[in-house]
C-alpha positions, 0 to 999 in steps of 0.5 A: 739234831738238824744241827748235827746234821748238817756239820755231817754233810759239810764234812762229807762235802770237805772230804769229796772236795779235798780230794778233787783238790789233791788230784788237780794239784797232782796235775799241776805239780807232777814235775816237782812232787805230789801232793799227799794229803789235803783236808779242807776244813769249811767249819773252821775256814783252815787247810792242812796239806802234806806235799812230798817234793822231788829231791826231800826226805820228808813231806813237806807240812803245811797249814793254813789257819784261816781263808776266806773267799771273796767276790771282788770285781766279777772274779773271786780270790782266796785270802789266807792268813796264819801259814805255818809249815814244817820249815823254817825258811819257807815259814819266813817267806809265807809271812813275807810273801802270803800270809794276809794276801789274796790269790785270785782263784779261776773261774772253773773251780769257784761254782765247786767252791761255792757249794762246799764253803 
C-alpha cells in the first residue's frame, strides 16, 4: 500500500514539474515555436516532449530514454541517453551531438529537481 502510495505522489510530483518545465521552455523558445507537451517520468528516468516550430506542419516528437542528475564539481548536469525524435535527421545529430552527453542545469532549477527526481 505504502508502495503505491508513494508512486501516486511521484507521479503528481512529475505532472506539477512538467508543467513548471513546459512553461519556462515556452519562455525560452517563443521566437522559434512552443513546446506542446512534456511529461517527466522520475520512475523510469525518461521525458517525452511534443514541440510545434515555427514554420513545421507537424509537432516535433521527441524522447529521451534515460537521464540522470549528477552532482560534479559544486554544480549539477543532466546526462541524457537514447534520444529519439520524429525526425530522421535530427535522430543522427542527437546521436552525433547529445546522445551520452551531459548539460549543466542552472542552479535555480536544481532545488526543484531535487525534490521531484
Amino acid at each position: 500500500m505504502l508502495e503505491y502510495l508513494g508512486k501516486k505522489v511521484k507521479i503528481g510530483k512529475d505532472a506539477a514539474l512538467s508543467q513548471g518545465v513546459k512553461m519556462a521552455v515556452n519562455t525560452q523558445i517563443r521566437e522559434y515555436g512552443k513546446m506542446l507537451k512534456f511529461n517527466l517520468d522520475s520512475l523510469n528516468k525518461s521525458i517525452e516532449m511534443e514541440v510545434m516550430l515555427d514554420g513545421e506542419k507537424e509537432p516535433l516528437n521527441v524522447k529521451i530514454n534515460k537521464y540522470e542528475i549528477i552532482e560534479e564539481g559544486g554544480g549539477h548536469r543532466m546526462k541524457i541517453e537514447g534520444i529519439e525524435t520524429s525526425r530522421a535527421w535530427i535522430n543522427t545529430v542527437a546521436a552525433t551531438y547529445l546522445d551520452g552527453k551531459s548539460f549543466e542545469i542552472p542552479e535555480e532549477y536544481v532545488k526543484l529537481l531535487k525534490v521531484v527526481v
